[in-house]
C-alpha positions as CSV (number, residue, x, y, z in Angstrom):
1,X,-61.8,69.0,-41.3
2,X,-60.3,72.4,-41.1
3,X,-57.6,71.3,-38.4
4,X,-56.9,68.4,-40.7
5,X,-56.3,70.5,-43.4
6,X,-54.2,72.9,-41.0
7,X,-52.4,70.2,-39.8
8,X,-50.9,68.8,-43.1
9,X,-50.5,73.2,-44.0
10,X,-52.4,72.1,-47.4
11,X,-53.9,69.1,-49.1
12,X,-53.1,68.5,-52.5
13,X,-56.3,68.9,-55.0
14,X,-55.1,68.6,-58.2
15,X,-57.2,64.9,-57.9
16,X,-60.3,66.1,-56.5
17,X,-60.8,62.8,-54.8
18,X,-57.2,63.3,-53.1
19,X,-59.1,66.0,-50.8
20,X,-61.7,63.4,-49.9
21,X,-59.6,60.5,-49.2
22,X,-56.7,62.2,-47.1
23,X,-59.4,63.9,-44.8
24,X,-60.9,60.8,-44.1
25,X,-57.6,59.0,-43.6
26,X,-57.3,61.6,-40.9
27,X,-60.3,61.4,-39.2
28,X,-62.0,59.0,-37.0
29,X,-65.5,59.6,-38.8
30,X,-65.0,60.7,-41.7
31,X,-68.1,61.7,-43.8
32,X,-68.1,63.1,-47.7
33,X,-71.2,66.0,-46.3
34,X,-68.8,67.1,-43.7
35,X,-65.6,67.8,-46.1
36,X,-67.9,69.6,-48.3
37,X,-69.8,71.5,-45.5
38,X,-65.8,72.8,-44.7
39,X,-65.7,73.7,-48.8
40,X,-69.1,74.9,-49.6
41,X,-71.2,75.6,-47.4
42,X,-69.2,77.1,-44.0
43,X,-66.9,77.9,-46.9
44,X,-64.2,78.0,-43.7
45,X,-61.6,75.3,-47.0
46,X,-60.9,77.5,-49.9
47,X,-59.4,75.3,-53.1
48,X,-56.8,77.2,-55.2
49,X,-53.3,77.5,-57.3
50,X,-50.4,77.6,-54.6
51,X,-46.6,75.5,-54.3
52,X,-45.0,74.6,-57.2
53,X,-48.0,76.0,-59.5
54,X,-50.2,73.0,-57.8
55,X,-53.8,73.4,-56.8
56,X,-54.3,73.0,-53.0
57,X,-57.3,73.2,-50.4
58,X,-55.9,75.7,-47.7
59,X,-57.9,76.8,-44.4
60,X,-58.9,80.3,-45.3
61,X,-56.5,82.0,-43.0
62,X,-53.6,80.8,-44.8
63,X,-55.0,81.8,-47.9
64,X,-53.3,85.2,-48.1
65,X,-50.1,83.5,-46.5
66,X,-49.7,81.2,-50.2
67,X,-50.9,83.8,-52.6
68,X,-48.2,86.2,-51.1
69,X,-45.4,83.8,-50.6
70,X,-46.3,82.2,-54.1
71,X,-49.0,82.4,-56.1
72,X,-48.7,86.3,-56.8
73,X,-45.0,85.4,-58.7
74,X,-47.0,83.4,-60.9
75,X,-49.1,86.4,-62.7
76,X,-47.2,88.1,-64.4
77,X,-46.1,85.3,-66.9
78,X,-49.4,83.9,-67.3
79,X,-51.1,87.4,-68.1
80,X,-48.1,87.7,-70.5
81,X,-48.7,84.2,-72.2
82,X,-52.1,85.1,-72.6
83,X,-51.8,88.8,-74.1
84,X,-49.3,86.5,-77.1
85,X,-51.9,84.0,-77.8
86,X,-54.6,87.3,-78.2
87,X,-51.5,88.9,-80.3
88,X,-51.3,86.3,-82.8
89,X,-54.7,86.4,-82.7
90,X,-54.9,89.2,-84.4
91,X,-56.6,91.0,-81.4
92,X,-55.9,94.8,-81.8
93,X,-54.7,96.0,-78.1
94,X,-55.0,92.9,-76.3
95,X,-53.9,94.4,-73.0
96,X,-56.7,96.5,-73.0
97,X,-58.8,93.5,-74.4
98,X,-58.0,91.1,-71.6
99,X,-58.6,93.8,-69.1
100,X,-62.2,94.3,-70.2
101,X,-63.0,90.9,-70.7
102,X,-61.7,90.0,-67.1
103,X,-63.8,92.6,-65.4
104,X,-67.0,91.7,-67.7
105,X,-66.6,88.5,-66.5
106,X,-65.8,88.6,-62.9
107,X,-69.1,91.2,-63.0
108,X,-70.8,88.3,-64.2
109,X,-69.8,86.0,-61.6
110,X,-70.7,88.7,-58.6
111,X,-74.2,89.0,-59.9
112,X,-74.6,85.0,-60.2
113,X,-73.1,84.1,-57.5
114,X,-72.4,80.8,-59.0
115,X,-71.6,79.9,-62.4
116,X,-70.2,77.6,-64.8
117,X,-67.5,78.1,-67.2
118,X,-69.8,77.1,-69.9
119,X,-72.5,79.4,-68.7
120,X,-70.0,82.3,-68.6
121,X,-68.9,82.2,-72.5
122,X,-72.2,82.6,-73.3
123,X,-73.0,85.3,-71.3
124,X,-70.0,87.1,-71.5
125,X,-68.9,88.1,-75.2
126,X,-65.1,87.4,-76.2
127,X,-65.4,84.1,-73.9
128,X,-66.3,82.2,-76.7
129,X,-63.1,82.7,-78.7
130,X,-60.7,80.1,-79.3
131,X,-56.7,80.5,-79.3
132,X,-54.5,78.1,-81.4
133,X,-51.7,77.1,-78.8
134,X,-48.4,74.7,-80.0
135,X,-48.6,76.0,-84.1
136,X,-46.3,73.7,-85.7
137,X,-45.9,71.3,-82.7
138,X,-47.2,68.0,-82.3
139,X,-49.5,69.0,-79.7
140,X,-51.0,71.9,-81.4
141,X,-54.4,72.7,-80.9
142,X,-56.8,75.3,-79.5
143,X,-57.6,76.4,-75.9
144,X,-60.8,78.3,-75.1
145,X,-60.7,81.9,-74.1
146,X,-63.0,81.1,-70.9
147,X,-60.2,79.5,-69.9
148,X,-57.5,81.2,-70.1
149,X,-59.7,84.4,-68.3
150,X,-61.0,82.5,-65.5
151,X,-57.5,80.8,-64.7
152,X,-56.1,84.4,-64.5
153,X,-58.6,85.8,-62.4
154,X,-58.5,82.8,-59.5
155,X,-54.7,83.0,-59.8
156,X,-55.0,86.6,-58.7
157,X,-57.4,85.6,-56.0
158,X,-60.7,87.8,-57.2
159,X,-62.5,84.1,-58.1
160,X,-62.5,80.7,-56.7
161,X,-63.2,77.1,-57.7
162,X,-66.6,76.1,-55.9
163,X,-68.9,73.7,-55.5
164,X,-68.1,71.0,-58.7
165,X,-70.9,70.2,-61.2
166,X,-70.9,66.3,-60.7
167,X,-69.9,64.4,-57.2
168,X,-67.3,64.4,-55.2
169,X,-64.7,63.1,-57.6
170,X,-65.5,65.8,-60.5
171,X,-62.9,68.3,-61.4
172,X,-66.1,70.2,-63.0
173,X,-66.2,73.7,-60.8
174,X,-68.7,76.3,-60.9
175,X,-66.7,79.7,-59.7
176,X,-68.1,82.2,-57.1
177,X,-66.3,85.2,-56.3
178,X,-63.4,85.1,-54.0
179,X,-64.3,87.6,-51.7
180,X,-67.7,84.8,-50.5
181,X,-64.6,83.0,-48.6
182,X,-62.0,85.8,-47.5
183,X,-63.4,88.6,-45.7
184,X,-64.0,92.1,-47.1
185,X,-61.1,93.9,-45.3
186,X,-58.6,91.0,-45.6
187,X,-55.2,93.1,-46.8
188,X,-52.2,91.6,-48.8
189,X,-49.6,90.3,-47.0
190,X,-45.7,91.2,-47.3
191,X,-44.1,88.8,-49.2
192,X,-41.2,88.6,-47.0
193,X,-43.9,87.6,-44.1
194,X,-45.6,85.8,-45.9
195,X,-42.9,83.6,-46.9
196,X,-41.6,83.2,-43.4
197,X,-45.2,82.5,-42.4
198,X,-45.1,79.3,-44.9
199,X,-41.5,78.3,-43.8
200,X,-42.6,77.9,-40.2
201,X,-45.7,75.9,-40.7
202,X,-44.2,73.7,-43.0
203,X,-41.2,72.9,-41.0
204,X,-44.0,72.8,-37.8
205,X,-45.8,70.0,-40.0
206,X,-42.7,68.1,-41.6
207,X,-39.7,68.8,-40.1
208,X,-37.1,68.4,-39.1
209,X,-36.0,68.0,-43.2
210,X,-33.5,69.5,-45.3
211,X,-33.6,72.8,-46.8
212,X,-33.9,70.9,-50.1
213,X,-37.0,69.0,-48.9
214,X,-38.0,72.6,-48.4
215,X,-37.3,74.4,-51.2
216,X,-39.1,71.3,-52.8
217,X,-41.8,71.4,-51.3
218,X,-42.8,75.6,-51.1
219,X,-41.3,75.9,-55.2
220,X,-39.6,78.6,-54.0
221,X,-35.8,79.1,-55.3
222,X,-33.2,78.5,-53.0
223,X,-32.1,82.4,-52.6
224,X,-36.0,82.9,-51.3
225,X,-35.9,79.6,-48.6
226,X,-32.7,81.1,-47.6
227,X,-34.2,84.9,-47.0
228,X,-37.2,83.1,-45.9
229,X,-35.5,80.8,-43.3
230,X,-33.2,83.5,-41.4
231,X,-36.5,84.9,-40.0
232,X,-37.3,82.0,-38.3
233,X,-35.7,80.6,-35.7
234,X,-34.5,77.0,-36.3
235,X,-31.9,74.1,-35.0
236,X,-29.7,72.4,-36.9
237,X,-29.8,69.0,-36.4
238,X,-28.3,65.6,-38.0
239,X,-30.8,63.8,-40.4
240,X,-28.5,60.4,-40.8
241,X,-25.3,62.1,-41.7
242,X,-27.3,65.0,-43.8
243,X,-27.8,68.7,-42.5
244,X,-31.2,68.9,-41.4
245,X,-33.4,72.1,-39.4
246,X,-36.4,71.8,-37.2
247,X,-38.4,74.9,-35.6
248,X,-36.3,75.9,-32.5
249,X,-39.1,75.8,-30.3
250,X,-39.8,71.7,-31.8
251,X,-37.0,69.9,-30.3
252,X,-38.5,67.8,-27.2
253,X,-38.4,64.1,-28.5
254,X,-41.8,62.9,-29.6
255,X,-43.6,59.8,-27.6
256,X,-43.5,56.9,-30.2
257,X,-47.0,55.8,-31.6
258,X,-48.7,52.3,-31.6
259,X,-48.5,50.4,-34.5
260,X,-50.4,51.4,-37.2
261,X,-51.2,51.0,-41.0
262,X,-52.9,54.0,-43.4
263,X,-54.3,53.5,-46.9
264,X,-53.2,56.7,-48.3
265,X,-54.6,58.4,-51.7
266,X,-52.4,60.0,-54.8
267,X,-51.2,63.1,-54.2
268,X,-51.6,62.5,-50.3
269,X,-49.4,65.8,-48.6
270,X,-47.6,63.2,-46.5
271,X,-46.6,60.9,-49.7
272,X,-45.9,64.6,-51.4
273,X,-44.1,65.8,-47.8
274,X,-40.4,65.9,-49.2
275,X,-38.5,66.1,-51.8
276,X,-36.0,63.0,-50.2
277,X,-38.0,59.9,-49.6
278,X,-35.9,56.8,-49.7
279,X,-36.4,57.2,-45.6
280,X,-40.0,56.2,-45.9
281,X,-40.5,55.0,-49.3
282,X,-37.2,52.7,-49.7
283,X,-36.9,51.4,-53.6
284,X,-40.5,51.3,-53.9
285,X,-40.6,54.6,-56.3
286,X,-40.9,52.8,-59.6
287,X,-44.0,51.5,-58.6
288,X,-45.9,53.6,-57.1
289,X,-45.0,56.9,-58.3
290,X,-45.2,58.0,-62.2
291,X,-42.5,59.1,-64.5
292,X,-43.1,62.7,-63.6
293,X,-43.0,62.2,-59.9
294,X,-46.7,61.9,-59.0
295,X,-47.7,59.4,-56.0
296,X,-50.1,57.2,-56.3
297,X,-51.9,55.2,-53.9
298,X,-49.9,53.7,-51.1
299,X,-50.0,51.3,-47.7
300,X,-48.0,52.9,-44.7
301,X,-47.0,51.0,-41.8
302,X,-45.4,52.5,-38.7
303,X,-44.4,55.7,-40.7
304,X,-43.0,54.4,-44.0
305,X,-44.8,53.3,-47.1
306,X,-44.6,49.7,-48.0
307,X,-46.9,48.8,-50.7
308,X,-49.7,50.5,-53.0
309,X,-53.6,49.9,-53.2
310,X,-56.3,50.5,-56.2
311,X,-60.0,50.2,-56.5
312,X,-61.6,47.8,-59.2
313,X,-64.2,48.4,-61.3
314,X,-66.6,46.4,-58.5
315,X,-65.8,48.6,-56.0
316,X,-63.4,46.2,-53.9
317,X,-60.2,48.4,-52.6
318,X,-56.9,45.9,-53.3
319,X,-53.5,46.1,-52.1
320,X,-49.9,44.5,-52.7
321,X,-47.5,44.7,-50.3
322,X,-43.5,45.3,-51.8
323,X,-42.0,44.2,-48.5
324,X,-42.7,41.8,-45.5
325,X,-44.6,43.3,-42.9
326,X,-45.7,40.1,-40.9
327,X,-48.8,38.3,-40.4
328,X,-50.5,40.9,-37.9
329,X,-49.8,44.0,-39.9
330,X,-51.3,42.1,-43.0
331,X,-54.2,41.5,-41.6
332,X,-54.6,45.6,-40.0
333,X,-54.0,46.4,-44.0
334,X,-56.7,44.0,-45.1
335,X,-59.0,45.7,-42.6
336,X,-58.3,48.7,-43.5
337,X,-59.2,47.7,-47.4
338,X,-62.2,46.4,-46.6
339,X,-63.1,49.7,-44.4
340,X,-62.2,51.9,-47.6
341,X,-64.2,49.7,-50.0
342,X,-67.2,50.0,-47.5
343,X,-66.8,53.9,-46.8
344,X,-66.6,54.2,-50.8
345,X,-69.7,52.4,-51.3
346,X,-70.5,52.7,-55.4
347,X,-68.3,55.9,-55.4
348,X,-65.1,55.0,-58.3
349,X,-61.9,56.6,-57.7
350,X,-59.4,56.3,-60.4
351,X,-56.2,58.3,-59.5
352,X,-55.4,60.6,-62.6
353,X,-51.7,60.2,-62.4
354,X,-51.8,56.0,-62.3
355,X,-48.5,54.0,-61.6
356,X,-47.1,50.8,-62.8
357,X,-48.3,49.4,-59.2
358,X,-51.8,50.5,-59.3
359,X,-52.7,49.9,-63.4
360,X,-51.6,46.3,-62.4
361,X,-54.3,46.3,-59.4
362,X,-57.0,47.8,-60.7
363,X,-56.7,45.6,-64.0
């Protein structure tokens, strides 16, 4: 599970079940226990907030490789969003305020060693308050100060999203201290390295791609790919007329593979691989991605997507195809269904990002 994970650099987790369904996609026997031995139990997965502000599962190593390249840029503004919803709160010295309440509760979590959100605002006092957010808007509402606090204490890394409350599928986490996964004298990296670190594995997983595909992909802005990229030894090479780069040492010409077919989940990293996909994905977009760019479920053949698949409300996996694959390969993709619908058993996966393609299926 880890090398899968290692392989791909990151699996997407903002859909729980994405984690689940791309491992076993991956794997020859794949088996629920076994992902969440890597998460849980070995503890050897760690989920958390990394590329483009999007929640990943990472192999611990590479944990201080995102949070430097990354997810450290992305304190400062939330910590100062924070401190304005506590000002026009009314909360005398909120900087002070926050502080306090972030080490009362990651205190909290250390002695548990386990804990629920819910648990912690009412153990810890301040957790309980409520902040309006959006005054004046159409979405205005509240957001709950547990919240905000344990959001800024796993984007700095002292916390992390554990074992969930419900199955497999739940996006319910209990939260156990950080330093249960990374070890004790694990120092912070140099951003500059850390960077470079990312570019390499990245380009080792997905290229050769365009520096686009990879500033895409990392959410980095182009000054930083640039910095990032003349560190690391690529080759230019010709990507059908565009300007591509490939790790120098990654050039030998890879053995084709057998045909094959994949059911692939939303979110999947390969689906989510670049930021240019009419090269595997053709015109298909509309229908199986949503109007903010999520993926949903999709059939591959030979390397390039062409159709989408959902899971009804019995349980049975379905699939439309959006092209003309032939007979044979029709018949690998209904095997395929039926394996997923058997390897689900009475386990419902509903993507949380649907698309036009997959609200039609699962119907």
């Amino acid at each position: 599970m880890v090398a899968v994970a290692a392989d791909m650099v990151a699996l997407h987790a903002t859909d729980p079940a994405t984690v689940f369904l791309s491992a076993a996609a991956r794997m020859r026997r794949p088996e629920i226990g076994g992902v969440e031995r890597s998460l849980y139990e070995d503890r050897s997965l760690v989920r958390t907030l990394g590329m483009r502000r999007t929640m990943f599962v990472l192999p611990v190593p590479l944990v201080p490789v995102v949070q430097a390249a990354c997810t450290d840029a992305l304190v400062p503004g939330e910590r100062r969003r924070t401190l304005a919803m506590l000002q026009e709160d009314g909360v005398p010295d909120a900087d002070r305020h926050l502080r306090e309440l972030e080490e009362a509760t990651l205190a909290a979590i250390e002695e548990l060693g386990e804990v629920t959100g819910a648990e912690l605002s009412r153990i810890v006092p301040g957790l309980s308050r409520k902040l309006a957010v959006g005054q004046g808007k159409k979405w205005e509402g509240t957001i709950g100060m547990t919240t905000r606090v344990l959001f800024l204490l796993s984007t700095e890394q002292r916390i992390v999203r554990g074992r969930p409350r419900g199955g497999w599928t739940s996006s319910q986490y209990r939260w156990s201290p950080m330093s249960s996964w990374l070890p004790g004298d694990a120092a912070p990296l140099n951003v500059g390295e850390a960077r470079e670190e990312l570019v390499r594995r990245w380009l080792s997983a997905f290229g050769p791609a365009t520096v686009g595909d990879l500033k895409w992909w990392s959410g980095l802005t182009l000054g930083q790919v640039r910095k990032a990229l003349s560190s690391v030894e690529v080759t230019e090479v010709d990507l059908d007329g565009v300007a591509g780069i490939v790790v120098a040492d990654d050039t030998v010409p890879t053995k084709a593979p057998g045909p094959w077919v994949a059911l692939l989940p939303s979110l999947d990293p390969t689906t989510m691989g670049w930021k240019e996909r009419s090269w595997y994905l053709g015109d298909h977009g509309p229908a199986l991605f949503d109007t903010n760019g999520n993926a949903g479920p999709t059939v591959w053949c030979d390397g390039r997507i062409v159709g989408g698949w959902a899971q009804r409300k019995s349980g049975e996996v379905v699939f439309e195809l959006l092209e003309d694959v032939g007979s044979e390969t029709v018949d690998a993709i209904a095997s395929e269904s039926v394996r997923l619908t058997e390897w689900l058993g009475d386990v419902r996966v509903m993507s949380r990002f649907p698309t036009p393609l997959q609200r039609r299926l699962s119907g």
